[in-house]
Biopython code that builds the backbone (N, CA, C, O; Angstrom):
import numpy as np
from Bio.PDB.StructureBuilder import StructureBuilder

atoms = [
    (1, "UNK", "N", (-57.365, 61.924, -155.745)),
    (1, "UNK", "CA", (-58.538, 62.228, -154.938)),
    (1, "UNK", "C", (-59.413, 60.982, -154.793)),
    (1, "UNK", "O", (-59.520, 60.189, -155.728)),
    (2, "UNK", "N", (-60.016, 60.812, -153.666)),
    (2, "UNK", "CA", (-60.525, 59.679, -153.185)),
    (2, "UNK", "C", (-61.714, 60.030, -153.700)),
    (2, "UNK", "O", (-62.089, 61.202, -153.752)),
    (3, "UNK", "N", (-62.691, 58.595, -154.303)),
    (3, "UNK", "CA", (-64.683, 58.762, -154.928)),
    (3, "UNK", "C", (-64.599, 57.613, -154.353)),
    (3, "UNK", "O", (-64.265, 56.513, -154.791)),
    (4, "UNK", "N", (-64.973, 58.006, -153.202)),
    (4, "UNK", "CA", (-66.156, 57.021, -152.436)),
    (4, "UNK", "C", (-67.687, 57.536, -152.653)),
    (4, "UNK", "O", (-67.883, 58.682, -152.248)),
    (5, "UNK", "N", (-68.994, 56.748, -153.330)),
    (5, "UNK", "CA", (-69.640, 56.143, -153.362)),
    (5, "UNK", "C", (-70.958, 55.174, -152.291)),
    (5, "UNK", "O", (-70.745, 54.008, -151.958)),
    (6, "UNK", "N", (-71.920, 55.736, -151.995)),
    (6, "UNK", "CA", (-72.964, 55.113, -151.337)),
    (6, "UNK", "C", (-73.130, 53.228, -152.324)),
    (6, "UNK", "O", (-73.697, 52.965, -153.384)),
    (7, "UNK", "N", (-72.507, 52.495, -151.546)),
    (7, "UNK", "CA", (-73.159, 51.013, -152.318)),
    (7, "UNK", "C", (-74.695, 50.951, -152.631)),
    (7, "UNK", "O", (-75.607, 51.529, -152.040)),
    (8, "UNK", "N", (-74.738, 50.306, -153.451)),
    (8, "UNK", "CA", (-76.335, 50.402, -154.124)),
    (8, "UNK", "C", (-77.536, 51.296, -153.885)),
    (8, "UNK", "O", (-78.694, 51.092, -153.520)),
    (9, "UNK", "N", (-76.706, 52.547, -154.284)),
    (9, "UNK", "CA", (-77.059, 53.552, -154.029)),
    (9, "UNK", "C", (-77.593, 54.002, -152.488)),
    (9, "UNK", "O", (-78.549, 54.777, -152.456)),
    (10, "UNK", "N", (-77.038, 53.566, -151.276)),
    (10, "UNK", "CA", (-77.224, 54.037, -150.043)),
    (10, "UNK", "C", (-78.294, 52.329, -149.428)),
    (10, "UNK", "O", (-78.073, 51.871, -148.307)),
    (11, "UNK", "N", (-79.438, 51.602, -150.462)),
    (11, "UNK", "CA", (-80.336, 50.898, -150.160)),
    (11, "UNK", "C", (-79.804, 49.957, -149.016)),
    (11, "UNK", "O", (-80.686, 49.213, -148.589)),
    (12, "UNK", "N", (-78.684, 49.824, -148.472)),
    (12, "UNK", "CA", (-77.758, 49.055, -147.313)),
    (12, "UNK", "C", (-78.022, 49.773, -146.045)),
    (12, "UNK", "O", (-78.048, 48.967, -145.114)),
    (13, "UNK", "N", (-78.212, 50.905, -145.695)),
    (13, "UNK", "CA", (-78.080, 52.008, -145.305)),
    (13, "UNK", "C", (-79.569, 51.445, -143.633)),
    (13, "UNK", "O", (-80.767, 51.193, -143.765)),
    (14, "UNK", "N", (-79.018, 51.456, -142.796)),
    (14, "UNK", "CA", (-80.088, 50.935, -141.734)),
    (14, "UNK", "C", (-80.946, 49.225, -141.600)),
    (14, "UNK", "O", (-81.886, 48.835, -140.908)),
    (15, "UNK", "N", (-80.023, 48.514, -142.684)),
    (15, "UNK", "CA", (-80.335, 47.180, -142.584)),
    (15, "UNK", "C", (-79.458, 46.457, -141.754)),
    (15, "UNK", "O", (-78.477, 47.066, -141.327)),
    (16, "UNK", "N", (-79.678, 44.831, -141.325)),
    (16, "UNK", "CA", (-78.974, 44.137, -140.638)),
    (16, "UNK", "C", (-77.049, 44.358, -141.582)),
    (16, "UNK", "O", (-76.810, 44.623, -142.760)),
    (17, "UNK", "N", (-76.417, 44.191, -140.823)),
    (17, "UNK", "CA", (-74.873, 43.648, -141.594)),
    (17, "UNK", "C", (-74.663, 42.299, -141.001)),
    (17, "UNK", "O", (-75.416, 41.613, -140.310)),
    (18, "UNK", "N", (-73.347, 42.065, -141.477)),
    (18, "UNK", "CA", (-73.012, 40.889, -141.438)),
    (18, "UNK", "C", (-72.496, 40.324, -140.358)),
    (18, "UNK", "O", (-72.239, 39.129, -140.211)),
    (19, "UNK", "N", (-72.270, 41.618, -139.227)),
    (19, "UNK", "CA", (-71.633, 41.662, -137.795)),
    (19, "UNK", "C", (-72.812, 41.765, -136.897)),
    (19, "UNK", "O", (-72.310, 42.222, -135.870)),
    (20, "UNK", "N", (-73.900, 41.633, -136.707)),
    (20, "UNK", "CA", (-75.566, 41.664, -136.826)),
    (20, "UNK", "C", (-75.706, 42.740, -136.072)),
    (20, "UNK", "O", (-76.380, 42.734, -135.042)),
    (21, "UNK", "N", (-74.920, 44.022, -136.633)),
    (21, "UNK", "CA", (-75.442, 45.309, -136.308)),
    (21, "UNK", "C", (-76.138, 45.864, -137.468)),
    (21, "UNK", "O", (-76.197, 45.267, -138.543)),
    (22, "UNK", "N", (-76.772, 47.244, -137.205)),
    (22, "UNK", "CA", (-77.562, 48.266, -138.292)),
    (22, "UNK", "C", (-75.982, 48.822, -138.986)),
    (22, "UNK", "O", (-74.900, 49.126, -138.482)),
    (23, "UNK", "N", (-76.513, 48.764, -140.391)),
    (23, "UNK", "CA", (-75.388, 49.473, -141.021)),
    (23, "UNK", "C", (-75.528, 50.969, -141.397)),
    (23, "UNK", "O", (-76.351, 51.436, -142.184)),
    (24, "UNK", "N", (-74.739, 51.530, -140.814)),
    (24, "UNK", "CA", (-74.529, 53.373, -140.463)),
    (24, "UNK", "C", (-73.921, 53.835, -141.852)),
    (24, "UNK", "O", (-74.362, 54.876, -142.340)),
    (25, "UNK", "N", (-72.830, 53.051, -142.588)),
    (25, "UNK", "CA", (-72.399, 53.739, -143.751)),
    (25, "UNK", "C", (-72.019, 52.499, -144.602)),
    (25, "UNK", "O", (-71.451, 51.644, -143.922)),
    (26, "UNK", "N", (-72.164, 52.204, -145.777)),
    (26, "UNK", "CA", (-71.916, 51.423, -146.802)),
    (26, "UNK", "C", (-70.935, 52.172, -148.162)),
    (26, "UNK", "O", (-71.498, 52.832, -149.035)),
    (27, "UNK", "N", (-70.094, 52.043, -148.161)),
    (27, "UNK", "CA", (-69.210, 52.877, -148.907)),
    (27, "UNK", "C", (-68.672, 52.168, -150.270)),
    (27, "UNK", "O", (-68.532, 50.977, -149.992)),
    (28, "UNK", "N", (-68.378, 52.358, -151.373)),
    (28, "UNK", "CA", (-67.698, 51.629, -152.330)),
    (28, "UNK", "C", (-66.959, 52.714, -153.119)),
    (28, "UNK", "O", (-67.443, 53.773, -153.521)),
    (29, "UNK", "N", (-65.641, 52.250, -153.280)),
    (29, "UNK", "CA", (-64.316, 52.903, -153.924)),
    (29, "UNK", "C", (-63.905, 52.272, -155.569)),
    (29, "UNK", "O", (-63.282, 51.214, -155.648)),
    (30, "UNK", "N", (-64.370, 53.124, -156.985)),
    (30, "UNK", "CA", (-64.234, 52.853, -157.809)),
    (30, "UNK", "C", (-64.641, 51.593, -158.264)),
    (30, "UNK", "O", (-64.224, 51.186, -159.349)),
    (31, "UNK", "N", (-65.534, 50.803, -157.457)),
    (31, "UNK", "CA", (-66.178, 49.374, -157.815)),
    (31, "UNK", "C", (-64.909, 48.439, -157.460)),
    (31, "UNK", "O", (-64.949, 47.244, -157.754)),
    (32, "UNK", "N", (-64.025, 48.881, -156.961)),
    (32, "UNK", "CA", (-63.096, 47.975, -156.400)),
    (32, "UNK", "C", (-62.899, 47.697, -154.938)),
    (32, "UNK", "O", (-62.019, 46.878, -154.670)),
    (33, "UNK", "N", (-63.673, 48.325, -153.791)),
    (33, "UNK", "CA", (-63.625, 48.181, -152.573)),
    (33, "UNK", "C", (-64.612, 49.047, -152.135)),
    (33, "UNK", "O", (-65.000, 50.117, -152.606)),
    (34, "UNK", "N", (-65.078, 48.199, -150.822)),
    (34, "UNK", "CA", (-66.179, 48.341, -149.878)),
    (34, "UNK", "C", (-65.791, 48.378, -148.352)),
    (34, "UNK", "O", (-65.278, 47.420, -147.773)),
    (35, "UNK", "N", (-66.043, 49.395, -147.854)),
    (35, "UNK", "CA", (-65.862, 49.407, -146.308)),
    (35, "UNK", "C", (-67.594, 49.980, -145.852)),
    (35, "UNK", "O", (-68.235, 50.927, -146.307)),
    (36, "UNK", "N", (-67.945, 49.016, -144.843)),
    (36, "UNK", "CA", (-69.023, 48.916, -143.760)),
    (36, "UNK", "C", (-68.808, 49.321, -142.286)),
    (36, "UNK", "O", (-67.894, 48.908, -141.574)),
    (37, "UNK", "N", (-69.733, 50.148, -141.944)),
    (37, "UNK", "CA", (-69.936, 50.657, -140.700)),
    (37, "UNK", "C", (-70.975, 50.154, -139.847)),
    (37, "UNK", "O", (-71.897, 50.913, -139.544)),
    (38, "UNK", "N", (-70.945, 48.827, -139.365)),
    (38, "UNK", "CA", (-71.824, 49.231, -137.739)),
    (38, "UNK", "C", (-71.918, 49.455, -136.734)),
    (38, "UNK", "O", (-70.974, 49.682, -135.977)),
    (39, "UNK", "N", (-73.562, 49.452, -136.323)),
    (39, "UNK", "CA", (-73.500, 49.973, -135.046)),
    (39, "UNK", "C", (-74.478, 48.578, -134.073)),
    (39, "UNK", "O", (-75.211, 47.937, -134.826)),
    (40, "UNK", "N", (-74.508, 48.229, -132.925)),
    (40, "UNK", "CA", (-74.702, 47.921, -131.956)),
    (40, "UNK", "C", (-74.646, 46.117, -132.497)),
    (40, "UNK", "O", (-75.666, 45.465, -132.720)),
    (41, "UNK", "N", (-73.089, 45.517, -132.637)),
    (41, "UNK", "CA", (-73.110, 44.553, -133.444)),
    (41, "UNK", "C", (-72.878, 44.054, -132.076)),
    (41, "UNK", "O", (-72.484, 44.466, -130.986)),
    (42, "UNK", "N", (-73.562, 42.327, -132.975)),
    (42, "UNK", "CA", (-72.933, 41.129, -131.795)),
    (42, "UNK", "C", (-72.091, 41.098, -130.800)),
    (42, "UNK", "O", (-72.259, 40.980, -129.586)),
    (43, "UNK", "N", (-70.931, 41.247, -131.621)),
    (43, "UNK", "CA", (-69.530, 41.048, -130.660)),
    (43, "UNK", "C", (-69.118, 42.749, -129.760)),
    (43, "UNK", "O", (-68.350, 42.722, -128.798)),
    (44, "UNK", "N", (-69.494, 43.563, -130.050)),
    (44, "UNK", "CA", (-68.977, 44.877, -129.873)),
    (44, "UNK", "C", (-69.444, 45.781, -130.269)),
    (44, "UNK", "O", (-69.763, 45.622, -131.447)),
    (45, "UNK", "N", (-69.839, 47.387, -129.621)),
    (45, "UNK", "CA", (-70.754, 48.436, -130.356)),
    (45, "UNK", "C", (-70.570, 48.499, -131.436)),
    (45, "UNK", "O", (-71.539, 48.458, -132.194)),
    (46, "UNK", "N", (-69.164, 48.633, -131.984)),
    (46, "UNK", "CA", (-69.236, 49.043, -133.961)),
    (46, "UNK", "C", (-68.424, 48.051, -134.609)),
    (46, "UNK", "O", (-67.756, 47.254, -133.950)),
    (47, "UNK", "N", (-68.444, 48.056, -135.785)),
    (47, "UNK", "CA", (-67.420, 47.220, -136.465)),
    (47, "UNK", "C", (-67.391, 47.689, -137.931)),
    (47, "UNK", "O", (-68.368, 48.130, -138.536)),
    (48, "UNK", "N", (-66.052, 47.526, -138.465)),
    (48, "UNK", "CA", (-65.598, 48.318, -139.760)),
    (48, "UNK", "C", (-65.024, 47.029, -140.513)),
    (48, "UNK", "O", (-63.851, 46.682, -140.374)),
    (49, "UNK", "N", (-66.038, 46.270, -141.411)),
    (49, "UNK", "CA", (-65.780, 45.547, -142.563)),
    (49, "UNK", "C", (-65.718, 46.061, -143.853)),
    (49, "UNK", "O", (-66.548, 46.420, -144.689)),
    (50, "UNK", "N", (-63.842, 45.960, -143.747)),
    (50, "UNK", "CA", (-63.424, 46.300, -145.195)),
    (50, "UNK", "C", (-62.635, 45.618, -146.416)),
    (50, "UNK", "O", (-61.484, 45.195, -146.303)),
    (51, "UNK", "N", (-63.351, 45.565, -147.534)),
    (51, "UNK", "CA", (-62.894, 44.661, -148.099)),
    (51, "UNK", "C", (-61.967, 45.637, -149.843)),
    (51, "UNK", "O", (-61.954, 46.794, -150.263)),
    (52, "UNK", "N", (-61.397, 44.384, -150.275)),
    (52, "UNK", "CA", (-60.935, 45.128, -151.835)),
    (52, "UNK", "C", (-60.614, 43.728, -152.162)),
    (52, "UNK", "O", (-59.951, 42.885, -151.557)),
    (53, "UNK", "N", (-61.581, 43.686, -153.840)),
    (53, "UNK", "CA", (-62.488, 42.689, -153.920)),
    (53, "UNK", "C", (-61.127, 41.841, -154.832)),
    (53, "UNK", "O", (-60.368, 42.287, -155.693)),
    (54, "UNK", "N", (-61.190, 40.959, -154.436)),
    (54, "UNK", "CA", (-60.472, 39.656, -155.075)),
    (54, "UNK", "C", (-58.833, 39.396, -154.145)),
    (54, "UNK", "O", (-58.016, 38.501, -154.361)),
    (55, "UNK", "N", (-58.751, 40.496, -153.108)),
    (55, "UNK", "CA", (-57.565, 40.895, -152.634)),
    (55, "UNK", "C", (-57.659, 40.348, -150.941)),
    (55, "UNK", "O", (-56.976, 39.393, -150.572)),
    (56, "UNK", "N", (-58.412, 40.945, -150.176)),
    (56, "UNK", "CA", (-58.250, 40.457, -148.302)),
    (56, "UNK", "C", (-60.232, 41.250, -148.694)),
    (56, "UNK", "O", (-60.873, 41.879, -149.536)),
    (57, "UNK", "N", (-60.366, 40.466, -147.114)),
    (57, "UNK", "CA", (-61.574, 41.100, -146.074)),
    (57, "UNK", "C", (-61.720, 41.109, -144.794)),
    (57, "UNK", "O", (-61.870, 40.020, -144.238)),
    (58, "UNK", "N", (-61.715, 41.965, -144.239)),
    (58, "UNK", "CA", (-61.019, 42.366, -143.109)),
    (58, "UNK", "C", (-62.185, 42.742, -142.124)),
    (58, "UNK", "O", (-62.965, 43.489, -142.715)),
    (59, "UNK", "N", (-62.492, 42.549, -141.128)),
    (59, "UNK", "CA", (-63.196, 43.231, -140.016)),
    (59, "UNK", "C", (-62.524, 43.819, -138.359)),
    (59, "UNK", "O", (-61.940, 43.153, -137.505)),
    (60, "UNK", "N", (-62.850, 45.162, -138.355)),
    (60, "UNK", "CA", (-62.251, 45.402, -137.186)),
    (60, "UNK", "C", (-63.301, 45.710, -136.139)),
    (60, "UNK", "O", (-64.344, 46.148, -136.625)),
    (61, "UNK", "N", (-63.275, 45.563, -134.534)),
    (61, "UNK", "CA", (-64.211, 45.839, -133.843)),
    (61, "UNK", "C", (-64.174, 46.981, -133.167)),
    (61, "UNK", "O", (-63.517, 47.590, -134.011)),
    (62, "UNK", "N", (-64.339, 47.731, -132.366)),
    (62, "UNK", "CA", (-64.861, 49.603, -131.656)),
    (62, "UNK", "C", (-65.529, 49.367, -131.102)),
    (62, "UNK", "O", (-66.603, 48.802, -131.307)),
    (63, "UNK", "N", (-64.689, 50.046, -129.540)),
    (63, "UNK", "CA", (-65.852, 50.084, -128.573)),
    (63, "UNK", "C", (-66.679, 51.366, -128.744)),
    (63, "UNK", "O", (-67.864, 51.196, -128.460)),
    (64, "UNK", "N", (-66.272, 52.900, -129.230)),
    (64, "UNK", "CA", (-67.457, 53.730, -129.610)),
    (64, "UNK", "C", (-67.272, 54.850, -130.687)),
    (64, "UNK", "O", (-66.240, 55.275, -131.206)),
    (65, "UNK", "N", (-68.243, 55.108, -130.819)),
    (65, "UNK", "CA", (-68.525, 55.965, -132.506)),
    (65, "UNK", "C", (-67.379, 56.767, -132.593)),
    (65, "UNK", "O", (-66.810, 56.648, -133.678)),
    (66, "UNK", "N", (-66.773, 57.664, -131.686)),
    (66, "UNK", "CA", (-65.476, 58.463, -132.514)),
    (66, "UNK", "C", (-64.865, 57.720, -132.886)),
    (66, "UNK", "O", (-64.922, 57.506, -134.097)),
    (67, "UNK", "N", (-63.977, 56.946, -132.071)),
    (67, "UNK", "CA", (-63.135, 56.212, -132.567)),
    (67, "UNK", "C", (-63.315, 55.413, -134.065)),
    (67, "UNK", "O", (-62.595, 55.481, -135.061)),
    (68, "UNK", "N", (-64.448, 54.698, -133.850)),
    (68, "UNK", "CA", (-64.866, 53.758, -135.617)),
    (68, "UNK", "C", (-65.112, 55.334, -136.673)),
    (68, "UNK", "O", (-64.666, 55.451, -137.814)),
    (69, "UNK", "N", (-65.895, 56.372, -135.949)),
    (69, "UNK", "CA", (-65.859, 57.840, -137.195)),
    (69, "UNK", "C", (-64.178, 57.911, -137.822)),
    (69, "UNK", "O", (-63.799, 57.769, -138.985)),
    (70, "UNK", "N", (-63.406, 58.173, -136.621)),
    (70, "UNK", "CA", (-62.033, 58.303, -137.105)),
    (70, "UNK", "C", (-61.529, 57.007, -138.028)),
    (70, "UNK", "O", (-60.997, 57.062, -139.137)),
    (71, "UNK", "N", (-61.816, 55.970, -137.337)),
    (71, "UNK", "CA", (-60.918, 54.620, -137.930)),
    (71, "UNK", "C", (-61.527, 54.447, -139.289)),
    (71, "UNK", "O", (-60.946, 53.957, -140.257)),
    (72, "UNK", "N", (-62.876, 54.944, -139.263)),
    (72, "UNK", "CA", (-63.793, 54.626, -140.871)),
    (72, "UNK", "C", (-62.514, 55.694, -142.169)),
    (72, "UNK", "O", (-61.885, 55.459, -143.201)),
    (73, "UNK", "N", (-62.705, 56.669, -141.387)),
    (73, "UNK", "CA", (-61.872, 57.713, -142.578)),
    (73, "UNK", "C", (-60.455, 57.728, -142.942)),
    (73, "UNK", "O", (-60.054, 58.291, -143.960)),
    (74, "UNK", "N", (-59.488, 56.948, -141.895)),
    (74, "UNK", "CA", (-58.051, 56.500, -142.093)),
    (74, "UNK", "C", (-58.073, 55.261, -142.545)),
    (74, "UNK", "O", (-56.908, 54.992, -142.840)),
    (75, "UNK", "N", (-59.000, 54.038, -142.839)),
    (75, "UNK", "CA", (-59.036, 53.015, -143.591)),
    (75, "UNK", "C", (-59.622, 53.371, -144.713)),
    (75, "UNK", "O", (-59.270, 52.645, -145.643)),
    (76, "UNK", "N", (-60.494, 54.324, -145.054)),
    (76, "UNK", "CA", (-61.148, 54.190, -146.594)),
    (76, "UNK", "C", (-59.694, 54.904, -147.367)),
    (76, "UNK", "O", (-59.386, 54.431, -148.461)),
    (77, "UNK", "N", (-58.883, 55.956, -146.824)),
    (77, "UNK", "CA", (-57.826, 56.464, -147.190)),
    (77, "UNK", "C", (-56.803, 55.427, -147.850)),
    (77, "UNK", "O", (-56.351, 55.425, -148.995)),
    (78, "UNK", "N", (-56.586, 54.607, -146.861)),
    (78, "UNK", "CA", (-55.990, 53.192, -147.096)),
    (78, "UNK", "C", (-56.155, 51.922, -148.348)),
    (78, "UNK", "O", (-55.442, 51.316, -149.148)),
    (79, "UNK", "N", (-57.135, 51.969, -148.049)),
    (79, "UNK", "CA", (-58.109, 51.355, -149.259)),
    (79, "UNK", "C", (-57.910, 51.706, -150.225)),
    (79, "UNK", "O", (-57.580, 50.935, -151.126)),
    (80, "UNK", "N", (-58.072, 53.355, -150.441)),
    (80, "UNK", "CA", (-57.826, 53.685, -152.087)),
    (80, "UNK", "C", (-56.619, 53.434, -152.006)),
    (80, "UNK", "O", (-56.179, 52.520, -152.703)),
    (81, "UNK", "N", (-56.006, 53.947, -151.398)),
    (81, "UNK", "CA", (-54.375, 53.297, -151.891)),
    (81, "UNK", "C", (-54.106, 52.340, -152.247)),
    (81, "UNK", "O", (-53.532, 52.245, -153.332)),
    (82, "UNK", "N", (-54.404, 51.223, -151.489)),
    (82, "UNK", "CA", (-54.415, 50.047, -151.854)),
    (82, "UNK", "C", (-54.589, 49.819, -153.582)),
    (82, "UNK", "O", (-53.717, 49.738, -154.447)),
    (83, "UNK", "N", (-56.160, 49.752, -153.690)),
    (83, "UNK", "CA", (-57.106, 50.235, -154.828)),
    (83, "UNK", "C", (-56.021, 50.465, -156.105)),
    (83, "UNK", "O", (-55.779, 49.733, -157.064)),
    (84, "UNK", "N", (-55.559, 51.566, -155.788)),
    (84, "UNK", "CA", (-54.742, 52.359, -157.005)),
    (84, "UNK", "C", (-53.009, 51.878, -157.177)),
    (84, "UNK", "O", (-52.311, 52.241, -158.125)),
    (85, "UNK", "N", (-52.559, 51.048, -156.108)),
    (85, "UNK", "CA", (-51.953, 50.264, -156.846)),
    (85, "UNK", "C", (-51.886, 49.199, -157.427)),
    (85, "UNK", "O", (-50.823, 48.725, -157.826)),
    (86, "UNK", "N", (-53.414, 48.465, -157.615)),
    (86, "UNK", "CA", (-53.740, 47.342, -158.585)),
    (86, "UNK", "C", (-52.967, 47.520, -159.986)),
    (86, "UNK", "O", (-52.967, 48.519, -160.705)),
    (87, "UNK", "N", (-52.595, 46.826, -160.099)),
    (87, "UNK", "CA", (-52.157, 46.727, -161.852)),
    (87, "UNK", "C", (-53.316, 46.742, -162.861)),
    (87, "UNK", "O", (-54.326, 46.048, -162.740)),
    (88, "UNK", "N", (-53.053, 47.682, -163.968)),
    (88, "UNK", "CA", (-54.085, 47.431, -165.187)),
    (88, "UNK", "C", (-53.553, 45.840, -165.776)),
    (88, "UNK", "O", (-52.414, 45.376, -165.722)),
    (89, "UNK", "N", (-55.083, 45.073, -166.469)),
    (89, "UNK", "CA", (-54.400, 44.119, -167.149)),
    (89, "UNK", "C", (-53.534, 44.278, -168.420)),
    (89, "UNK", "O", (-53.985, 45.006, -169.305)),
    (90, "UNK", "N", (-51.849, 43.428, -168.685)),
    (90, "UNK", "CA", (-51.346, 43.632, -169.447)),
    (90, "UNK", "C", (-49.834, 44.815, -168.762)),
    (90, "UNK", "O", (-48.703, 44.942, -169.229)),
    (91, "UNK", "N", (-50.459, 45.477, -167.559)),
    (91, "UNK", "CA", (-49.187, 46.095, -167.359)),
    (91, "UNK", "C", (-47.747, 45.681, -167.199)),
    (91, "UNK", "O", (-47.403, 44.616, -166.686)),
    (92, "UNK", "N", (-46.924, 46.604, -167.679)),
    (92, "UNK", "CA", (-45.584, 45.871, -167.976)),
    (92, "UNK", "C", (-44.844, 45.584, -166.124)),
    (92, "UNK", "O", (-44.238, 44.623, -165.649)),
    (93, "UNK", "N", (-45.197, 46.689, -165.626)),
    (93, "UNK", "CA", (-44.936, 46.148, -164.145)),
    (93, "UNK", "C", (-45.448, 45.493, -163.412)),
    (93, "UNK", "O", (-45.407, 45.644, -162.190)),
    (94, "UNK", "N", (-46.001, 44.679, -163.977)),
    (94, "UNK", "CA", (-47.437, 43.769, -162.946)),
    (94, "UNK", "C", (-46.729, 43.146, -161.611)),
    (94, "UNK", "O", (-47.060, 43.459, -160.467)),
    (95, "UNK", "N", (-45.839, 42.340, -161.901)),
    (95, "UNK", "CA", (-45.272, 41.496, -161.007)),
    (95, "UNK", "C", (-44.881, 42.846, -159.894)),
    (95, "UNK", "O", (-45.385, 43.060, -158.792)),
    (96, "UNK", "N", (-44.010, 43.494, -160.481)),
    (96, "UNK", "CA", (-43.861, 44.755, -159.449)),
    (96, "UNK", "C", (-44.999, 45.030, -158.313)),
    (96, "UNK", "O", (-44.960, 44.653, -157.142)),
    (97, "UNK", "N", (-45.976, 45.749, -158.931)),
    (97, "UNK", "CA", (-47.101, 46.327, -158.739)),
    (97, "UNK", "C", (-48.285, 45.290, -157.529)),
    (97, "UNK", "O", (-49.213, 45.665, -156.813)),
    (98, "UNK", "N", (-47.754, 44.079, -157.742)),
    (98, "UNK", "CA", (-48.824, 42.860, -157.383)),
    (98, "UNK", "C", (-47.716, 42.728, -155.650)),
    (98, "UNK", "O", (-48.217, 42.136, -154.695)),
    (99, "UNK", "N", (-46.554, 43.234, -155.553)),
    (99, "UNK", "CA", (-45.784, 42.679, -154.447)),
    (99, "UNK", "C", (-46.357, 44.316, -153.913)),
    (99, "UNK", "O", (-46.968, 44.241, -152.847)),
    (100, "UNK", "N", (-46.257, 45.640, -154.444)),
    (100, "UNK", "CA", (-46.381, 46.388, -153.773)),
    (100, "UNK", "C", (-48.139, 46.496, -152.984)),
    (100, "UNK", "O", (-48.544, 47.165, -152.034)),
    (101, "UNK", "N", (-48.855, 45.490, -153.914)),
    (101, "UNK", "CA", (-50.367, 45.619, -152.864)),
    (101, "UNK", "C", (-50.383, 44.766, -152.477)),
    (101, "UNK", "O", (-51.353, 44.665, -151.725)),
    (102, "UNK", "N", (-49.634, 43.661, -152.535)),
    (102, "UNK", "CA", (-49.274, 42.494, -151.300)),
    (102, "UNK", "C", (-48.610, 43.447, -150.148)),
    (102, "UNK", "O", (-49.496, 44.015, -149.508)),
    (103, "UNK", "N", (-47.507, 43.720, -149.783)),
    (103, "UNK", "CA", (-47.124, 44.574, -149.430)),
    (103, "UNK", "C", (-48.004, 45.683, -148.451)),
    (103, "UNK", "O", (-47.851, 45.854, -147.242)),
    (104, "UNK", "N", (-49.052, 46.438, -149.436)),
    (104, "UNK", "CA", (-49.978, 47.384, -148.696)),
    (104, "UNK", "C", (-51.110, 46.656, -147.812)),
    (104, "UNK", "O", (-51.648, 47.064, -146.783)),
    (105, "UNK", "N", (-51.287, 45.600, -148.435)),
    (105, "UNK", "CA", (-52.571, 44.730, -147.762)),
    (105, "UNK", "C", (-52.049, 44.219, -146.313)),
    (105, "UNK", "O", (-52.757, 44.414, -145.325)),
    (106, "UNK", "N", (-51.110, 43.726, -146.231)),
    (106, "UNK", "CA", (-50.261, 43.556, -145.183)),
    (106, "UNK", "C", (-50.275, 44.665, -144.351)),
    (106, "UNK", "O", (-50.803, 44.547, -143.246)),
    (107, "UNK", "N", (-49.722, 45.862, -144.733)),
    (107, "UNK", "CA", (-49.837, 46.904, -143.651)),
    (107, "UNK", "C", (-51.056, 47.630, -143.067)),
    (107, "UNK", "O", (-51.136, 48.324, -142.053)),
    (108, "UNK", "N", (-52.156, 47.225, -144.139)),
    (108, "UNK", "CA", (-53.592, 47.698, -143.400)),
    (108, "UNK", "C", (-54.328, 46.781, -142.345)),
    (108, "UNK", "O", (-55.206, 47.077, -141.535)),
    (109, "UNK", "N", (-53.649, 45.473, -142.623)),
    (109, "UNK", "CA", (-54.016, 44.554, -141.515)),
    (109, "UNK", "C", (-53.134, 44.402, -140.151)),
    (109, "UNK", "O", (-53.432, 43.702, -139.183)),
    (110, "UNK", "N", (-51.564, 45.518, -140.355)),
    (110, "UNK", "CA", (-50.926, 45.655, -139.242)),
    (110, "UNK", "C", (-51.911, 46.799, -138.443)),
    (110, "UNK", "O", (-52.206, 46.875, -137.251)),
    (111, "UNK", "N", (-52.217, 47.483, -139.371)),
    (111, "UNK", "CA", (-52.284, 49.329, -138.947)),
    (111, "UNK", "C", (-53.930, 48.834, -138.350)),
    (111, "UNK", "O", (-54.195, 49.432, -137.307)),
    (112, "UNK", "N", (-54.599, 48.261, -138.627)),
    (112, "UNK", "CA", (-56.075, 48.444, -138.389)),
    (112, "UNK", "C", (-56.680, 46.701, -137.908)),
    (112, "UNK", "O", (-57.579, 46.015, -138.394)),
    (113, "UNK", "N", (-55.755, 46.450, -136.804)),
    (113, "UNK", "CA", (-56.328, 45.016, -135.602)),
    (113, "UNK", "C", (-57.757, 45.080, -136.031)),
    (113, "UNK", "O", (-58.586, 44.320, -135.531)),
]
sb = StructureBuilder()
sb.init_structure("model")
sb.init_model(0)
sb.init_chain("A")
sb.init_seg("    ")
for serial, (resi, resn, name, xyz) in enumerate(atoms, 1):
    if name == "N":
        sb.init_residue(resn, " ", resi, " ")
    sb.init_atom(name, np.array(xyz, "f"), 0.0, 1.0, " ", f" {name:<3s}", serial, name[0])
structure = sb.get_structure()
């Protein structure tokens, strides 16, 4: 089951982002990943910056709110996945485990231009 999380406690929530739109949703997944929602950014109405921290950071652009509503909820899905196949430190499959979120990171940057 996916625990997504308001980042610092929601306080992100209607400030500038980094795409110099208002940010609509600030999300964080087990303290290991963050996906951002704005709205009326620079380059394009919305944009979905998602990151998983020490791994990729990714930004995608939307021309309007369903579409980024939908694309927000099939990438945070993604994410945890991602997320949960990190290796604990010390695991005996690491090397395994490290090709399969190489692997996933790759396909969230096929699946989500």
């Amino acid at each position: 089951m996916m625990t997504w999380t308001a980042y610092e406690q929601g306080s992100t929530v209607g400030k500038k982002g980094r795409e110099g739109g208002v940010i609509r949703v600030d999300d964080e997944y087990t303290g290991a990943a963050r996906i951002i929602l704005e709205q009326d950014c620079l380059r394009a109405p919305y944009a979905i910056t998602s990151s998983v921290y020490g791994y990729m950071l990714h930004t995608r652009f939307l021309a309007d709110d369903e579409t980024a509503q939908y694309a927000l909820d099939e990438m945070k899905a993604m994410l945890a996945e991602i997320v949960d196949l990190i290796p604990a430190e010390g695991d005996p499959d690491e090397s395994a485990r490290m090709d399969a979120v190489d692997e996933a990171v790759e396909s969230f940057m096929r699946q989500f231009p």
